[in-house]
N, C-alpha and C positions, 0 to 999 in steps of 0.2 A: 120565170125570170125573177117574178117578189121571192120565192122561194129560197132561191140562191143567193139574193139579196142580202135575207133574213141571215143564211148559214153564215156569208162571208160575214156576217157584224157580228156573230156570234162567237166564232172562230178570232177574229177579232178585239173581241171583248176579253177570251177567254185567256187570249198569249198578253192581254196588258197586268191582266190581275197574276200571270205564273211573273212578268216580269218585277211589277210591284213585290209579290211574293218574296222573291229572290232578294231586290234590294230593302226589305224590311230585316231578310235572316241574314244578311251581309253587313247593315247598320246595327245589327241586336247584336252579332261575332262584333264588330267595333266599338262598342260600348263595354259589354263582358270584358274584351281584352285591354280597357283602359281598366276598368276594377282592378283586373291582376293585378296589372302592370301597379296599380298603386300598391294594393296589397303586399306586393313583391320589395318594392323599393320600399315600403317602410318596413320590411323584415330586414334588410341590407342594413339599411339605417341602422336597427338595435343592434348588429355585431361591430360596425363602425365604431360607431358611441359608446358600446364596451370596452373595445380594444384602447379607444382612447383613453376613457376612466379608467382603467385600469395600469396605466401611466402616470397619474397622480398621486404624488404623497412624496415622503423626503427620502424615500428609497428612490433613485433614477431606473425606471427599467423601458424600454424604447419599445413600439407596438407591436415591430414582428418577435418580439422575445416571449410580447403578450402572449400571444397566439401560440408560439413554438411552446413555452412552459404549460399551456393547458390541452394542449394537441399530445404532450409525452405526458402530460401527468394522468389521463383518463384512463390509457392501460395499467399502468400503476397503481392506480388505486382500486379497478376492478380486480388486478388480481389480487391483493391483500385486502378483499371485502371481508375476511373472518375476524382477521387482527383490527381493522376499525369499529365492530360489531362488538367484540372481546374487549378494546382497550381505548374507545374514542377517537374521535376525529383528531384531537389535537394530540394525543400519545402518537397519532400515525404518522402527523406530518413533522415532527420533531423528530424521528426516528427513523425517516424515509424521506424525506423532501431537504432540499438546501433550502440557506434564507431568502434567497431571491423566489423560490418556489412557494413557502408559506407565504411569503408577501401577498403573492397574487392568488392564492388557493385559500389562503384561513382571512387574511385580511382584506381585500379587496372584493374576490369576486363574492363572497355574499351577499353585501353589499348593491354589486350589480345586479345579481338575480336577484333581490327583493324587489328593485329598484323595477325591474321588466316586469314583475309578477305582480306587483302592484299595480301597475301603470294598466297592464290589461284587464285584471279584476274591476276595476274602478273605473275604465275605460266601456267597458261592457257593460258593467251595472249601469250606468248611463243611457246606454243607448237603450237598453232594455226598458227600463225609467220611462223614457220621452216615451217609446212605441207602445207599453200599455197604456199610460196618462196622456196620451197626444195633445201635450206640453211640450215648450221646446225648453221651459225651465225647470223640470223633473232634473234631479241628480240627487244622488248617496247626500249629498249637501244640505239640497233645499227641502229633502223631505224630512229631515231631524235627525236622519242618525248617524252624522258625525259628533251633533251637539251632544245628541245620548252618549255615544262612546267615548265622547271627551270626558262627559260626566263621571261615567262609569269607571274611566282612568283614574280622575283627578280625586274621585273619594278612596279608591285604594290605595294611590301614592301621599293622602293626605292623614286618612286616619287607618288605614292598615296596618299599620305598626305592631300593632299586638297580635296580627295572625302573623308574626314570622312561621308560622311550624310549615305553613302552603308557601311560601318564599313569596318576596314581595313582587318580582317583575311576574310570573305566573299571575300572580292574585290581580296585576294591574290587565292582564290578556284576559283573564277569564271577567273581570268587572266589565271589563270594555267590550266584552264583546259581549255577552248576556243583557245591558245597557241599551246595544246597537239593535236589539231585536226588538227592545219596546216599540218601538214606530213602527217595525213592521207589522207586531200584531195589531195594534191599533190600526194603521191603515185596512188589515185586513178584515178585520173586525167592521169596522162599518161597510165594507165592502159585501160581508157575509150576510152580516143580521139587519141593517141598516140601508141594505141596495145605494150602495154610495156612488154618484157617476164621479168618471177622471177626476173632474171639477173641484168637487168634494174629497177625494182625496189625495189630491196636494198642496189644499188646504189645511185638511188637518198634519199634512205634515211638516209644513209650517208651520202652524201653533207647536205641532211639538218641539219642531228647532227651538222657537223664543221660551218656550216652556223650561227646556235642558240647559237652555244660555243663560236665563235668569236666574235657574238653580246654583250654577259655575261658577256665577258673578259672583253671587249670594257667599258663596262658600270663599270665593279668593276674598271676599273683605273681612272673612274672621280669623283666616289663616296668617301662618306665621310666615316672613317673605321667603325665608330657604324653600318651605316645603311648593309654596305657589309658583316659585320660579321652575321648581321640578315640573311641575303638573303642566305649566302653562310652555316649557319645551317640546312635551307631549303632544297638548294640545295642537300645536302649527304644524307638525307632523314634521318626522327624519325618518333616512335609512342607515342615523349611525349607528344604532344598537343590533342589525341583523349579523344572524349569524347562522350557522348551519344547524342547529339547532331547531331553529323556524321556519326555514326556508323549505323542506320538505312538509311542515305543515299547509302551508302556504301551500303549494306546487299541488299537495292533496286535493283541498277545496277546490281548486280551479279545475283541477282537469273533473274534479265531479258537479263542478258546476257548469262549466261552459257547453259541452256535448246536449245537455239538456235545452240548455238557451238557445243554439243553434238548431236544434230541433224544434222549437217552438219559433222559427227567423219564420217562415212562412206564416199561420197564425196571424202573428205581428204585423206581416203588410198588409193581411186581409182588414186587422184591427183598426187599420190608418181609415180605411173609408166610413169608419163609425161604426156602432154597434150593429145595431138594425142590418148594416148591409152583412158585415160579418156573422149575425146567426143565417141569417138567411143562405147562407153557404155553408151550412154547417156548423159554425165553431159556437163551442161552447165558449159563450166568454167572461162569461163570472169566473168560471172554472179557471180557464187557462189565464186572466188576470192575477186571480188569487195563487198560481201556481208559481208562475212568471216571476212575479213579486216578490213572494220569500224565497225564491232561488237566488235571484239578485241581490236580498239583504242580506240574507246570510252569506253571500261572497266576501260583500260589504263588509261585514262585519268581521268576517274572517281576516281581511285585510289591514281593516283598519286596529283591530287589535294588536296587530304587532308592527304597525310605522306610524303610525296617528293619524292622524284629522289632516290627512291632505284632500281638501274639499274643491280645488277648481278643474282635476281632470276628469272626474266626471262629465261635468257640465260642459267642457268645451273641445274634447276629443271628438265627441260624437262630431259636433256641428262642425268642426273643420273636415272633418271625413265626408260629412250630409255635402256640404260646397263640394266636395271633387267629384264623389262617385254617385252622388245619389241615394235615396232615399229607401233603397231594397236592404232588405235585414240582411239577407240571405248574404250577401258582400260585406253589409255595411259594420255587419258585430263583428269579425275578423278582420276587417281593415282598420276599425277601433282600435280593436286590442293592439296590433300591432305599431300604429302608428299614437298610440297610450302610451305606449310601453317604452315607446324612441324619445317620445316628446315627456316626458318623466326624467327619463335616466339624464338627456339632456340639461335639462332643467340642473338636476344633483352635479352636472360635473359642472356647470355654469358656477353655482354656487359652491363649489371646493375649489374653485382657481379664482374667480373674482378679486377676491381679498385674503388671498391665503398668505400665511395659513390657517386662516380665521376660516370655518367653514359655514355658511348660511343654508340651515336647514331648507329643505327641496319645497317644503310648504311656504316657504316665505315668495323661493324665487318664483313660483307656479304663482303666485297674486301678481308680484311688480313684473313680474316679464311675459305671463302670460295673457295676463288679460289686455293688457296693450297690443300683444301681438295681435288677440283675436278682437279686437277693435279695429282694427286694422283691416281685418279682412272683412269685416260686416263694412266696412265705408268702402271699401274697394268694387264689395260684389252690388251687381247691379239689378241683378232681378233677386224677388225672395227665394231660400232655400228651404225654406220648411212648409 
């Protein structure tokens, strides 16, 4: 009779832990499929907020035109891939496209796709940021190397004059972006020879932001105002200067960046419980910090070379994505990028219809409209998210 007792409680035991079981993998599919579902909709998002950008300026052309002109232009231009190769992009589309078709193909959509490519580059470095320094104030920003790459602008556009023979916008990408790696060796650097924790280094990469900002400063009080009014356009970051030129450099670094990032998304939540737990499971973490790091800068840097010093999507991409889905990499740096890349290009059309035709560079609006926005949601949310 105890015997039987024993089985039925066992038996018992055994169908509450398969049912537990079942609603743990039934609430973990409901969790996953809110990550898509965000993921998804801020993909939606970036073709929405294209189509509409691409609607603006003093040529009138209407959304489904948008669409229908870069839906028939793609075959088009694959098949005279030899004559673009042979005779440039713009001999192609003067030669081959109406002016409602260059409109949206040579002048606008560049534009947009820097506007995406950045938004995710800078977007990602971010997250990547916070998750090795588990800091929630880690960003391309606050670790110095916007200040660097501004620098490194502002001395090419200021005294580069006499290297015409390298052309000046070149010389201002190649300053800015060789500028933008100082902070990351130096973060890596202490990192290496100096056993640096988090702690220590986004500290120093804040010394070196104030470092590159008092150099900047330094230099706009002996310059003359034309040259400083260049530099310091620069500086707040646009995507008015993109062009197709760029845009496949751009598009390069990413996609040889991000595969790697996302390959290091596990890593990175191991990282979240501290060192000590994360070797203890394996990870190298000197290694994969100091890895992590200059993949991210050098995004960084690739980025910010050619649209400037837009320094708030970093920092606040991540943390609005951390509030919806959670704090797993594995989601969290693709749902980044994409919802970067919406909340960017956003931002740019904001600022081209505001007050147009006066157009307020994307760095401007990403301070007055974004940080209010996400003020907003830190007073709204009620428990911490980080």
């Amino acid at each position: 009779m105890v015997g039987e007792v024993k089985i039925n409680m066992i038996s018992e035991s055994v169908a509450e832990f398969r049912t537990e079981r079942i609603e743990i993998k039934e609430e973990y599919k409901r969790f996953v499929g809110r990550k898509m579902l965000f993921i998804f909709s801020s993909l939606i998002l970036i073709f929405v907020i294209a189509g509409i950008s691409a609607t603006l300026g003093s040529y009138p052309i209407t959304v489904m035109e948008v669409y229908s002109i870069i839906w028939h232009g793609i075959p088009k231009i694959l098949k005279n891939a030899d004559f673009i190769i042979s005779h440039g992009v713009n001999e192609f589309f003067r030669e081959h496209f109406t002016t409602k078709e260059v409109v949206v193909w040579n002048l606008r959509l560049p534009r947009i796709l820097m506007g995406v490519l950045a938004g995710i580059g800078l977007a990602v470095a971010g997250v990547v940021m916070q998750g090795i320094l588990r800091n929630p104030l880690a960003s391309p920003y606050t670790l110095g190397i916007s200040s660097s790459a501004g620098f490194g602008a502002a001395l090419a556009i200021i005294y580069g004059a006499g290297l015409t023979w390298i052309g000046v916008k070149y010389l201002v990408i190649m300053n800015a972006f060789l500028f933008a790696l100082i902070p990351a060796f130096v973060i890596v650097a202490l990192t290496r020879f100096r056993g640096a924790s988090p702690e220590t280094m986004i500290l120093a990469g804040i010394a070196m932001m104030y470092i590159f900002s008092g150099f900047l400063h330094l230099m706009y009080y002996f310059t003359e105002p034309d040259a400083m009014k260049e530099a310091y356009f620069w500086m707040v970051g646009s995507l008015g200067r993109a062009s197709w030129e760029n845009v496949p450099l751009v598009l390069f670094m990413l996609f040889l960046c991000f595969p790697l990032l996302i390959w290091k998304s596990w890593d990175l939540n191991v990282m979240q419980a501290g060192d000590e737990s994360a070797k203890s499971l394996g990870i190298n973490v000197e290694r994969t910090r100091i890895f992590t790091m200059m993949i991210a800068c050098l995004l960084t840097a690739s980025i910010i070379s050619f649209v400037g010093c837009i320094g708030f999507i970093g920092l606040v991409a991540p943390h609005i994505c951390r509030i919806v889905i959670g704090a797993d990499n594995r989601f969290l740096i693709p749902a980044s990028a994409f919802f970067g890349a919406s909340f960017l290009l956003g931002m740019d059309t904001i600022g081209r219809t505001i007050i147009a035709p006066v157009i307020i560079p994307v760095g401007v609006m990403m301070d007055c409209i974004g940080g209010p926005f996400f003020l907003f949601l830190l007073m709204k949310r009620r428990r911490e998210f980080w």
